[in-house]
mmCIF file as Biopython writes it, N, C-alpha, C and O atoms, coordinates in Angstrom:
data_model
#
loop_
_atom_site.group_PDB
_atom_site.id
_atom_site.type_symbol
_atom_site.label_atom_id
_atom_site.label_alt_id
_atom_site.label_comp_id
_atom_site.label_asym_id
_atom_site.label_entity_id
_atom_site.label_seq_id
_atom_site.pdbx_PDB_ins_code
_atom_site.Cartn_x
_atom_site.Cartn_y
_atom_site.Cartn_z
_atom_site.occupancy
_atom_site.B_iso_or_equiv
_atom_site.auth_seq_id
_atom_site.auth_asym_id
_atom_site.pdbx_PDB_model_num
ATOM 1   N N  . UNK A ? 1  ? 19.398  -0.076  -22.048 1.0 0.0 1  A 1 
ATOM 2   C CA . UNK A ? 1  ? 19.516  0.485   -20.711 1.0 0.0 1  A 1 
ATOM 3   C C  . UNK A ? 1  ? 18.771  1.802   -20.563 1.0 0.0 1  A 1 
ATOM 4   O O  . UNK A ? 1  ? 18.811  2.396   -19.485 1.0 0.0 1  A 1 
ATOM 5   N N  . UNK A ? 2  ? 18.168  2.231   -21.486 1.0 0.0 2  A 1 
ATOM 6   C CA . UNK A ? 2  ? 18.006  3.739   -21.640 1.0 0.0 2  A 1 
ATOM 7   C C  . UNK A ? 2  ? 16.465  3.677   -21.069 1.0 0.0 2  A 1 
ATOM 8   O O  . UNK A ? 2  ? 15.994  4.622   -20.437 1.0 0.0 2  A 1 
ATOM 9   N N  . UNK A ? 3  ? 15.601  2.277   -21.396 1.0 0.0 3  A 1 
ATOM 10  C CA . UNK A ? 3  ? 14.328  2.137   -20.553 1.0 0.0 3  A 1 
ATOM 11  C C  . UNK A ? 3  ? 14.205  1.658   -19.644 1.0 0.0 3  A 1 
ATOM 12  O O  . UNK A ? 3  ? 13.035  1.462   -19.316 1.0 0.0 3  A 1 
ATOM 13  N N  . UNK A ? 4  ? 15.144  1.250   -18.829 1.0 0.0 4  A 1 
ATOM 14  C CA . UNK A ? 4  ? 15.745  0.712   -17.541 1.0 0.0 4  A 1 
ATOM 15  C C  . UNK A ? 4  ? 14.503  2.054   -16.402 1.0 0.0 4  A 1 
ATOM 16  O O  . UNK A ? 4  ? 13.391  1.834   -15.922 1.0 0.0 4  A 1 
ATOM 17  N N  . UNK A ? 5  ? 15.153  3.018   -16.364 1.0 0.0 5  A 1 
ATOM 18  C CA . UNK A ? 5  ? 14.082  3.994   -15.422 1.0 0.0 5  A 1 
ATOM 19  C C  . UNK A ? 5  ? 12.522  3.944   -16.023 1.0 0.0 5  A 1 
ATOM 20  O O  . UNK A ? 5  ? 11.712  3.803   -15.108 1.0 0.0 5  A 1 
ATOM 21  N N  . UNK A ? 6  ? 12.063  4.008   -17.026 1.0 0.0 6  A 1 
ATOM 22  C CA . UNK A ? 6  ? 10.984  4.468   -17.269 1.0 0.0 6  A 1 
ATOM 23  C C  . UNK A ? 6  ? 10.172  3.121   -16.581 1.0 0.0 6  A 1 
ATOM 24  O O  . UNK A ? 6  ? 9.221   3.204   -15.803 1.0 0.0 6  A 1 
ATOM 25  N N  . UNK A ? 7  ? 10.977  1.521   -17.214 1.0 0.0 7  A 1 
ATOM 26  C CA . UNK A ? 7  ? 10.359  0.204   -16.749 1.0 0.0 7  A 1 
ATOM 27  C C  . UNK A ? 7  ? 9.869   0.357   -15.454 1.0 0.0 7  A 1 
ATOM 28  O O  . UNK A ? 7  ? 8.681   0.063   -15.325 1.0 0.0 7  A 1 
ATOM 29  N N  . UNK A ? 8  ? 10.822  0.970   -13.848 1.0 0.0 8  A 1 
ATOM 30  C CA . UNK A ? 8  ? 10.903  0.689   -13.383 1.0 0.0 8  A 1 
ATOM 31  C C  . UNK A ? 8  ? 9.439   1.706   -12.473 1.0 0.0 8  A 1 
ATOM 32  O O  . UNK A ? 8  ? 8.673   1.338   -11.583 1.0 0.0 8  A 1 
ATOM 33  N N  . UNK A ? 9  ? 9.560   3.060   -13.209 1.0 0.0 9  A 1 
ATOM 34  C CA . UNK A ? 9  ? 8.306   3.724   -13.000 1.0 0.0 9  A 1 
ATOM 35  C C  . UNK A ? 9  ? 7.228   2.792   -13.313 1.0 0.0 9  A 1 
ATOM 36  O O  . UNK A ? 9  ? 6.421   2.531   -12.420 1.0 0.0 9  A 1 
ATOM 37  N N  . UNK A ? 10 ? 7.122   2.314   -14.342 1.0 0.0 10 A 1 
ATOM 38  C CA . UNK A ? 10 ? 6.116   1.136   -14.451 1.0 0.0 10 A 1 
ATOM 39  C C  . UNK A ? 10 ? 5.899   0.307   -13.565 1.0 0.0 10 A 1 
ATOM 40  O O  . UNK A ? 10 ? 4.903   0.221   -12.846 1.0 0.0 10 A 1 
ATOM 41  N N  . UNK A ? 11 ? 6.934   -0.413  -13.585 1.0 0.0 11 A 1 
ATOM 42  C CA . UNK A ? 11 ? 6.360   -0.979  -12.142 1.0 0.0 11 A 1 
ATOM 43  C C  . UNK A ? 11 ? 6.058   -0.687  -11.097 1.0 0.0 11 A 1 
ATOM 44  O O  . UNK A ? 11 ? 5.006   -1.200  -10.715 1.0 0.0 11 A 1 
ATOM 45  N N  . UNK A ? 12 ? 6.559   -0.036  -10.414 1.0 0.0 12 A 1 
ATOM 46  C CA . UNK A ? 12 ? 5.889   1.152   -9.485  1.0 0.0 12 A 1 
ATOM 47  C C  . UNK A ? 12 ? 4.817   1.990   -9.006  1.0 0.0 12 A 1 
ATOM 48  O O  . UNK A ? 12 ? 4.644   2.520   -7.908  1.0 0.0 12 A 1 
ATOM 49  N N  . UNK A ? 13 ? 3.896   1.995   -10.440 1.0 0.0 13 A 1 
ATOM 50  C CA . UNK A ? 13 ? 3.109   2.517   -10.311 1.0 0.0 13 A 1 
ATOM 51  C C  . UNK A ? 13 ? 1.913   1.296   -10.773 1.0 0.0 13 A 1 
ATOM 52  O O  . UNK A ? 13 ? 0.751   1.548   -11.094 1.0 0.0 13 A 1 
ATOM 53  N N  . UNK A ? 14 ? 2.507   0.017   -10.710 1.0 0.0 14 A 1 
ATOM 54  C CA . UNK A ? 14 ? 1.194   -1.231  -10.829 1.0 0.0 14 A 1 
ATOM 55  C C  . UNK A ? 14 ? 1.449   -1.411  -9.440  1.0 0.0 14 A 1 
ATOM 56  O O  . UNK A ? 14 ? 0.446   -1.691  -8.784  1.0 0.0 14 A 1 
ATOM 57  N N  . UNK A ? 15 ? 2.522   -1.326  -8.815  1.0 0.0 15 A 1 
ATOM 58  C CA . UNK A ? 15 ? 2.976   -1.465  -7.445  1.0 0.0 15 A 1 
ATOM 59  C C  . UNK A ? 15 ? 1.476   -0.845  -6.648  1.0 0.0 15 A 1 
ATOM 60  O O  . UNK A ? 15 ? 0.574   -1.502  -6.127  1.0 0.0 15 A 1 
ATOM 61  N N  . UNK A ? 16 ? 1.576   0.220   -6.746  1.0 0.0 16 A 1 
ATOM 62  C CA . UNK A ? 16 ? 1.229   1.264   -6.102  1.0 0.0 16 A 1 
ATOM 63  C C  . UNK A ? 16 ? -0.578  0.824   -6.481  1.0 0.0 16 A 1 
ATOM 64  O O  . UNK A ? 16 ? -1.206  0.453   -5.490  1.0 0.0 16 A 1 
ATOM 65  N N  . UNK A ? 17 ? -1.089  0.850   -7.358  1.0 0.0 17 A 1 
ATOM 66  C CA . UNK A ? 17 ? -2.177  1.112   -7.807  1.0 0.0 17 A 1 
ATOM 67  C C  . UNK A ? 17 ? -2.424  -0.725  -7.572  1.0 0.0 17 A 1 
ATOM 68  O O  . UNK A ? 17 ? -3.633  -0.820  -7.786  1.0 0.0 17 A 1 
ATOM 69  N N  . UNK A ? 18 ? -2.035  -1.823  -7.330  1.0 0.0 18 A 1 
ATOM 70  C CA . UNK A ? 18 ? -2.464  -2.863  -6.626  1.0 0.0 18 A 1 
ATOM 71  C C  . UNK A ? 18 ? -3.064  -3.305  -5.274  1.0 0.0 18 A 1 
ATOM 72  O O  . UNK A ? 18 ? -3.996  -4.002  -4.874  1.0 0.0 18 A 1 
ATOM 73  N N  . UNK A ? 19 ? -2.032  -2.528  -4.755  1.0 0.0 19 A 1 
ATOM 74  C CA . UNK A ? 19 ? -2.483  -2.271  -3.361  1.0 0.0 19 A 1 
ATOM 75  C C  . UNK A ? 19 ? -3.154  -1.433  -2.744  1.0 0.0 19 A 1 
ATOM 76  O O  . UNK A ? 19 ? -3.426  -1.480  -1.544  1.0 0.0 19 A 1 
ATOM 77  N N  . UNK A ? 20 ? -3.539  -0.428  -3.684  1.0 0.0 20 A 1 
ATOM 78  C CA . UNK A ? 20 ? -4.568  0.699   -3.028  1.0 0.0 20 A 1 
ATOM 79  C C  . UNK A ? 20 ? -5.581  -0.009  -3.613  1.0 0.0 20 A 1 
ATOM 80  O O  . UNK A ? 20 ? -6.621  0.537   -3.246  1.0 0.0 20 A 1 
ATOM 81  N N  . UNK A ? 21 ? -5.853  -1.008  -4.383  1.0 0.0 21 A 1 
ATOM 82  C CA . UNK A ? 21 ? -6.977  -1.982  -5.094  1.0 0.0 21 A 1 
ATOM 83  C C  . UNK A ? 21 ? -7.595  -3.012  -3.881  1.0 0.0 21 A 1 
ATOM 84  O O  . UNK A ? 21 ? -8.696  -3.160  -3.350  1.0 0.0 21 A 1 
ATOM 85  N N  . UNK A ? 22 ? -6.284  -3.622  -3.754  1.0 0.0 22 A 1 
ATOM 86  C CA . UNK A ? 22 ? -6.508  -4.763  -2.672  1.0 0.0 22 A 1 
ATOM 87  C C  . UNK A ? 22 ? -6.757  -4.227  -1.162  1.0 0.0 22 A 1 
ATOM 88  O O  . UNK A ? 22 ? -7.157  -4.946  -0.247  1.0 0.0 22 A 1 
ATOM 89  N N  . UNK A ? 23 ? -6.481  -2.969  -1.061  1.0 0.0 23 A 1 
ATOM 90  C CA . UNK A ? 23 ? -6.388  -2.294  0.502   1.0 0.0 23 A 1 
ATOM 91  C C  . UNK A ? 23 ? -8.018  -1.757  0.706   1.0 0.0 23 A 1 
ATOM 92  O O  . UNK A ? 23 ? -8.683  -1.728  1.742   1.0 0.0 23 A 1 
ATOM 93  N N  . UNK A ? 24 ? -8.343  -1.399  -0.511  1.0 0.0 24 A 1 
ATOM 94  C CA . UNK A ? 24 ? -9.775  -0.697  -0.174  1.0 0.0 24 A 1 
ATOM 95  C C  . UNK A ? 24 ? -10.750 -1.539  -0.400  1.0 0.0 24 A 1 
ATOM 96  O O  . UNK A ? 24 ? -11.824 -0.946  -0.510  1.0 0.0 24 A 1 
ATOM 97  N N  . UNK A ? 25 ? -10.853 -3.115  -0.560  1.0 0.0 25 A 1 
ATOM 98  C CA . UNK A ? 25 ? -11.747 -3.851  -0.563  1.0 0.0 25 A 1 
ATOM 99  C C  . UNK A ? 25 ? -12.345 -4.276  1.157   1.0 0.0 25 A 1 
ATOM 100 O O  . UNK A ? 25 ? -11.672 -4.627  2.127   1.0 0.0 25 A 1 
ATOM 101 N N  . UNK A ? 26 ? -12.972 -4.193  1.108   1.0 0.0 26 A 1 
ATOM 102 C CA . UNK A ? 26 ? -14.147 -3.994  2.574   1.0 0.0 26 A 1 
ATOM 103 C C  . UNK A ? 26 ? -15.141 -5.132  2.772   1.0 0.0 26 A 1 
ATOM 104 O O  . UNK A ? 26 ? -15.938 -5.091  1.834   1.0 0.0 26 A 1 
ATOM 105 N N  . UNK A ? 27 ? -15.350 -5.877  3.392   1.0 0.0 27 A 1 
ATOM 106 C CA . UNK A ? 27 ? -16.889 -6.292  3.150   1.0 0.0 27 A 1 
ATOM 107 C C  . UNK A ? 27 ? -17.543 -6.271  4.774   1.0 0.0 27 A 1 
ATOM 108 O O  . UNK A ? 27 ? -17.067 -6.983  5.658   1.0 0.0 27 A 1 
ATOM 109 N N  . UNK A ? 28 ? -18.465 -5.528  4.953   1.0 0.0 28 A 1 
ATOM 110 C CA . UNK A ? 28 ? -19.244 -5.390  5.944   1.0 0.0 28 A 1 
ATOM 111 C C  . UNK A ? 28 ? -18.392 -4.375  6.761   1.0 0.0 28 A 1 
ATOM 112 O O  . UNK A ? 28 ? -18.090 -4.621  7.928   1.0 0.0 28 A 1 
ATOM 113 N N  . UNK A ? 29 ? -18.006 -3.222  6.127   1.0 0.0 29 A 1 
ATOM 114 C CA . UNK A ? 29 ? -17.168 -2.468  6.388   1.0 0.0 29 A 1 
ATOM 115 C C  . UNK A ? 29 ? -15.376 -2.535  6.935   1.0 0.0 29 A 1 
ATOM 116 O O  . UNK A ? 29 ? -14.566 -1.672  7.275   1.0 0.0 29 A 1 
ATOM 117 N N  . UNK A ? 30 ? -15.332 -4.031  6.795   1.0 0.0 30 A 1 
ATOM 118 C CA . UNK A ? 30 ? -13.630 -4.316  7.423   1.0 0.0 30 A 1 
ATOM 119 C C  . UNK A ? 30 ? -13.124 -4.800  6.101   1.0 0.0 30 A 1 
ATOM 120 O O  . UNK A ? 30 ? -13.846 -5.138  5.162   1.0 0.0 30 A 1 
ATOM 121 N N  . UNK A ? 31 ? -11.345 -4.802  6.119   1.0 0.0 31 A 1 
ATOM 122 C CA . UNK A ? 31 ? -10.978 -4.715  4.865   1.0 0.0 31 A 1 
ATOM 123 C C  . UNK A ? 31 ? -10.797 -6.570  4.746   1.0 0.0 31 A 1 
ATOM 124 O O  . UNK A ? 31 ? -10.921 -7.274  5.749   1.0 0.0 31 A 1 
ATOM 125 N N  . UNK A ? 32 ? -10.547 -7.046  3.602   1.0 0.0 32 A 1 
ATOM 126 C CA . UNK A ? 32 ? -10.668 -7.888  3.251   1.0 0.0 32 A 1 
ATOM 127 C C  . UNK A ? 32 ? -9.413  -8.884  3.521   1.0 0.0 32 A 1 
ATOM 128 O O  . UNK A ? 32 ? -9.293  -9.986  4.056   1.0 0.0 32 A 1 
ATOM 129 N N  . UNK A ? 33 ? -8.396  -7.816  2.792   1.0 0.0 33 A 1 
ATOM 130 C CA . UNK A ? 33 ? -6.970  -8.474  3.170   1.0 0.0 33 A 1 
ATOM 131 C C  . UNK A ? 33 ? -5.867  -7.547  4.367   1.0 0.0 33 A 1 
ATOM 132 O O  . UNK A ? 33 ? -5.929  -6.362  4.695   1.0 0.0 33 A 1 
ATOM 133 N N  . UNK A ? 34 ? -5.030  -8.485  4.752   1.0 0.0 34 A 1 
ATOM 134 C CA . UNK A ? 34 ? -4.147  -8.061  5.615   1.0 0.0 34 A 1 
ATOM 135 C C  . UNK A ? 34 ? -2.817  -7.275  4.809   1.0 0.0 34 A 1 
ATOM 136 O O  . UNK A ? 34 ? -2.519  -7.571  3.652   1.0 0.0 34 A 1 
ATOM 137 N N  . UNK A ? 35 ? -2.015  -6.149  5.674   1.0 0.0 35 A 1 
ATOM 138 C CA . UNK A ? 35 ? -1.108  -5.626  4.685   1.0 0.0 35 A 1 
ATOM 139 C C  . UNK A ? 35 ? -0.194  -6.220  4.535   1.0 0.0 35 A 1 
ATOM 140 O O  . UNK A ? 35 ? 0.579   -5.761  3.694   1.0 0.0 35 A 1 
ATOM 141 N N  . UNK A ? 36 ? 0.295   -7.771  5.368   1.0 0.0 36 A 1 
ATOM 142 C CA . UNK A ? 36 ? 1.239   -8.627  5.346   1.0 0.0 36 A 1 
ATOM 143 C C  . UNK A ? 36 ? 0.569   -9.205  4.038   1.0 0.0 36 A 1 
ATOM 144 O O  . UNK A ? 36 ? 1.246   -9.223  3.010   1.0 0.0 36 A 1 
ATOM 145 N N  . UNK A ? 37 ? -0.762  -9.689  4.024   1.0 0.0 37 A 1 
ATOM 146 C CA . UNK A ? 37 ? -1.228  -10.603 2.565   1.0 0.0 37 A 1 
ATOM 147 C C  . UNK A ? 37 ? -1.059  -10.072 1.422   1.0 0.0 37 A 1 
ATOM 148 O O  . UNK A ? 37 ? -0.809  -10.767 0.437   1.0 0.0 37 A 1 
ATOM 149 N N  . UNK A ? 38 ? -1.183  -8.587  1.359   1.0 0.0 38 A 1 
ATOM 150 C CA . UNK A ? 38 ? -1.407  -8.151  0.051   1.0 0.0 38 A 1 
ATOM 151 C C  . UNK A ? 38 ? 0.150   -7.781  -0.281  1.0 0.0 38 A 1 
ATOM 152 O O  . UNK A ? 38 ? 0.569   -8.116  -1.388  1.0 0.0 38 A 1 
ATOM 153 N N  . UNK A ? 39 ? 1.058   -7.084  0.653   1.0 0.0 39 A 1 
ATOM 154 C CA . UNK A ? 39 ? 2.493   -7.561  -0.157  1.0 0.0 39 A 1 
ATOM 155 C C  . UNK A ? 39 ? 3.474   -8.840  -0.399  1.0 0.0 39 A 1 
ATOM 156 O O  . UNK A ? 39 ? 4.439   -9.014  -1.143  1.0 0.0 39 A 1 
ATOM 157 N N  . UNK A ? 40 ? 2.928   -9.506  0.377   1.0 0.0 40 A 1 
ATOM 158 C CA . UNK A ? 40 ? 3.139   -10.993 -0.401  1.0 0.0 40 A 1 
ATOM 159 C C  . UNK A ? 40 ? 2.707   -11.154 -1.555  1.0 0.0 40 A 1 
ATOM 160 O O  . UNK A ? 40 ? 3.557   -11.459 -2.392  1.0 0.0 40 A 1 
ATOM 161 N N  . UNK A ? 41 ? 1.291   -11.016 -2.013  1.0 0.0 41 A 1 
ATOM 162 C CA . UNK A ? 41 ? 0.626   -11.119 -3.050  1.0 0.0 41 A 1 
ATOM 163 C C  . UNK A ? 41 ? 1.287   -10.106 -4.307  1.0 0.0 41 A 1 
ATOM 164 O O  . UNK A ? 41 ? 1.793   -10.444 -5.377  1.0 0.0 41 A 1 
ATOM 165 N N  . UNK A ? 42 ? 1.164   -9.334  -3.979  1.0 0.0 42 A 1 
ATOM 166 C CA . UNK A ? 42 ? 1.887   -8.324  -5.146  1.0 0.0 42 A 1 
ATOM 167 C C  . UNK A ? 42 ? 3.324   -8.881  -5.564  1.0 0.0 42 A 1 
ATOM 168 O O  . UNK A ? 42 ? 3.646   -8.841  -6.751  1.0 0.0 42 A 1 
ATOM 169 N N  . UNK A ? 43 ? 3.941   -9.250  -4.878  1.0 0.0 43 A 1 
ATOM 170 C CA . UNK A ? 43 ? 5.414   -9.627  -4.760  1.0 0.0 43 A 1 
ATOM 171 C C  . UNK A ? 43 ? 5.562   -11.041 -5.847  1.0 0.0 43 A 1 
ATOM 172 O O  . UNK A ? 43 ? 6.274   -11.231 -6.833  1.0 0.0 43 A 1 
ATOM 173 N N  . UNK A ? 44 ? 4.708   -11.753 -5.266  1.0 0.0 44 A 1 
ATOM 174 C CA . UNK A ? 44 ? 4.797   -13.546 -5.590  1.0 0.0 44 A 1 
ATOM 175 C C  . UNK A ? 44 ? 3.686   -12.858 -7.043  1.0 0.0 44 A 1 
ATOM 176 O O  . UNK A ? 44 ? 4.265   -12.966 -8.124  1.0 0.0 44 A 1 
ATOM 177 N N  . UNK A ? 45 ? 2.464   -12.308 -7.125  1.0 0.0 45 A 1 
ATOM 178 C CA . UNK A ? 45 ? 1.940   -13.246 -8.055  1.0 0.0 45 A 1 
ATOM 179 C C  . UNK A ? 45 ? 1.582   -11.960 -9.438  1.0 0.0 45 A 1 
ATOM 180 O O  . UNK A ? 45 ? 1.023   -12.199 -10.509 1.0 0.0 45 A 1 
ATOM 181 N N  . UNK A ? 46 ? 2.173   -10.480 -8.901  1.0 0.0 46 A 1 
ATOM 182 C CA . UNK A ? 46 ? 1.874   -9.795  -9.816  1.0 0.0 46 A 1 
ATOM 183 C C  . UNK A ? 46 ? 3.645   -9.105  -10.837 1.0 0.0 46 A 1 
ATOM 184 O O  . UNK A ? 46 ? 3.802   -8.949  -12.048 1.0 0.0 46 A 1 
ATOM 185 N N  . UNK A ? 47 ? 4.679   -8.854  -9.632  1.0 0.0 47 A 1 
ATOM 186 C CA . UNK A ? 47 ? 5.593   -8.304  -10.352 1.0 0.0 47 A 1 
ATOM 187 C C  . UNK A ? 47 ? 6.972   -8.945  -10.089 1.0 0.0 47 A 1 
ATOM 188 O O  . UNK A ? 47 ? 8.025   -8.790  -10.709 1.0 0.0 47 A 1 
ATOM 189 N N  . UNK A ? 48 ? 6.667   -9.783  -8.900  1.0 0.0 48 A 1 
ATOM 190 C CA . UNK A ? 48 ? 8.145   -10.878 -8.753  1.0 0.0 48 A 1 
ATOM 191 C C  . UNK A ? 48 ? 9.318   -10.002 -8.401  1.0 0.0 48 A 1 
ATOM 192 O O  . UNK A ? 48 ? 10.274  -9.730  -9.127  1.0 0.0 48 A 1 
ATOM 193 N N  . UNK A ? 49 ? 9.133   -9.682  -7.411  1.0 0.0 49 A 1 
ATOM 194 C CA . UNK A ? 49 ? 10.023  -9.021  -6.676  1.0 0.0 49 A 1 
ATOM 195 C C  . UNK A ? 49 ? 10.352  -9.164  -5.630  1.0 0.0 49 A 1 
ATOM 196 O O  . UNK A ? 49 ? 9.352   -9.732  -5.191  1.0 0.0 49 A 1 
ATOM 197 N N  . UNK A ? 50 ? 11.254  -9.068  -4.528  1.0 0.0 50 A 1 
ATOM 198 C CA . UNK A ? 50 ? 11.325  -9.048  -3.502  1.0 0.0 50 A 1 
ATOM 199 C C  . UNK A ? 50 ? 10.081  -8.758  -2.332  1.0 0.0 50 A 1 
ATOM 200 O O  . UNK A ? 50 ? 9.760   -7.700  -2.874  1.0 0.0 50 A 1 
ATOM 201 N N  . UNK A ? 51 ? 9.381   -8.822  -1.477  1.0 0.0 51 A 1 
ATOM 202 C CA . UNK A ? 51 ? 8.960   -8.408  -0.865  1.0 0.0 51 A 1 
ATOM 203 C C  . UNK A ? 51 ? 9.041   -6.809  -0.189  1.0 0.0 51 A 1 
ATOM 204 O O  . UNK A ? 51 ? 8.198   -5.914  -0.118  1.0 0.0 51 A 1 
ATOM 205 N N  . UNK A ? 52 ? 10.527  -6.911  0.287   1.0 0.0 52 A 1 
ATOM 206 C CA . UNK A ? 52 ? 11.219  -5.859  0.660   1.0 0.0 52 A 1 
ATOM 207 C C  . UNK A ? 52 ? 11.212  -4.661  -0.606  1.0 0.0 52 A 1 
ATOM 208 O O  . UNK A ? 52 ? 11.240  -3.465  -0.316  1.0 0.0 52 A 1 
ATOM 209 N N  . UNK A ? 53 ? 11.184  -4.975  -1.541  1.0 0.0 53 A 1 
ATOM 210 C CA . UNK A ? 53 ? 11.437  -4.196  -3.031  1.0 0.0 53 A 1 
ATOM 211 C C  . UNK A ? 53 ? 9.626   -3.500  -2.813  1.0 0.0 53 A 1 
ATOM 212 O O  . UNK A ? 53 ? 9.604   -2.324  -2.450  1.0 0.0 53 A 1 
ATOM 213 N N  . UNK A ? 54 ? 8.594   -4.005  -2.967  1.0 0.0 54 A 1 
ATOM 214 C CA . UNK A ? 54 ? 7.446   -3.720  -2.763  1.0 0.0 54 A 1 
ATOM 215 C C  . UNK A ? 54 ? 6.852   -2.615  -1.613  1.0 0.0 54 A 1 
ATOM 216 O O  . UNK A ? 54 ? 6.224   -1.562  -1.727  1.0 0.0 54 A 1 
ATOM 217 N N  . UNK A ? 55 ? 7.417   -3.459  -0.334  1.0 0.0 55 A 1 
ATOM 218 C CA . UNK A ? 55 ? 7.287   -2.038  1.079   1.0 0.0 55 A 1 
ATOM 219 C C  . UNK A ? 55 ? 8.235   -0.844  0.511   1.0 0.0 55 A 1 
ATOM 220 O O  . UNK A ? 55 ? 8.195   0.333   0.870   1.0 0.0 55 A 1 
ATOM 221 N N  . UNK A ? 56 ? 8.901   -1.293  -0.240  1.0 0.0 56 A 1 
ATOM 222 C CA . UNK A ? 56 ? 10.056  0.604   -0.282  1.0 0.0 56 A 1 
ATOM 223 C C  . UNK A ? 56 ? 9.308   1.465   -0.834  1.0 0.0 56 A 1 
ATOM 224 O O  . UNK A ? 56 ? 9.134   2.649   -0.543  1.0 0.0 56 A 1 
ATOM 225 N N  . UNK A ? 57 ? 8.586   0.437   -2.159  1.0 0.0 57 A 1 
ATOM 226 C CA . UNK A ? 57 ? 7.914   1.261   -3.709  1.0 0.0 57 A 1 
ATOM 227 C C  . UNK A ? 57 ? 6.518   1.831   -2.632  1.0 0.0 57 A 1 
ATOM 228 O O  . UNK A ? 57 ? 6.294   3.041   -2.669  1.0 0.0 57 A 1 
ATOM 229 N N  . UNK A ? 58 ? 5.714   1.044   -1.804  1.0 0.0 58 A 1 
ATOM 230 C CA . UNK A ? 58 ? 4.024   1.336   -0.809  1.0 0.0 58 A 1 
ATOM 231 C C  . UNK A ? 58 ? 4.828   2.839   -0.185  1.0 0.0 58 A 1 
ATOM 232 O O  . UNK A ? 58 ? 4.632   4.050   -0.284  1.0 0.0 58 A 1 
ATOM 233 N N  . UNK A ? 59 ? 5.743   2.005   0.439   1.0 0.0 59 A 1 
ATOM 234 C CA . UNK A ? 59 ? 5.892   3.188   1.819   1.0 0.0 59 A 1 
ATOM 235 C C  . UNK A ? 59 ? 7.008   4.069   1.609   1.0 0.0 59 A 1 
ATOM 236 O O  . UNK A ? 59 ? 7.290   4.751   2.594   1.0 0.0 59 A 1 
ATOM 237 N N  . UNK A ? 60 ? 7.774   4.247   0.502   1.0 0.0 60 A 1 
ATOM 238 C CA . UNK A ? 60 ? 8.689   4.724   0.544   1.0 0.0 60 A 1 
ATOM 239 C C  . UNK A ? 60 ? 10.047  4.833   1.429   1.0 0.0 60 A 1 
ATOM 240 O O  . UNK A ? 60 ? 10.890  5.682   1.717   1.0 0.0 60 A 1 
ATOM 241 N N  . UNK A ? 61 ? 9.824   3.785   1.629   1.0 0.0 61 A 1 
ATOM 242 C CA . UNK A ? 61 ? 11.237  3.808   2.815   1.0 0.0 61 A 1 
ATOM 243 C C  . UNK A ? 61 ? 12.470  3.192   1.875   1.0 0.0 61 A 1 
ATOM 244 O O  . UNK A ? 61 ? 13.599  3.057   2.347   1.0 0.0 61 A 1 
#
């Protein structure tokens, strides 16, 4: 239980650093994916989490 917080910084910060990946891809200056696509995507295919769990970790809410 004692790496319970540190894990969760971990994830958090692939959280975080996925979507500023997937957000700044552009082509012909417009972005590539939608912010509905890319937290689906993060959710389903990188850390398996809730959806809702993902917008808290982006946006802090």
């Amino acid at each position: 239980m004692a790496r319970d917080p540190e894990l969760i910084k971990l994830r958090d910060r692939r959280i975080r650093e996925v979507f500023e990946r997937m957000r700044s891809k552009r082509v012909a200056g417009k972005r590539v994916y939608t912010t509905e696509y890319i937290l689906h995507h993060i959710s389903t295919e990188h850390v398996f989490v809730s959806t809702k769990v993902v917008e808290r970790v982006v946006y802090g809410k």
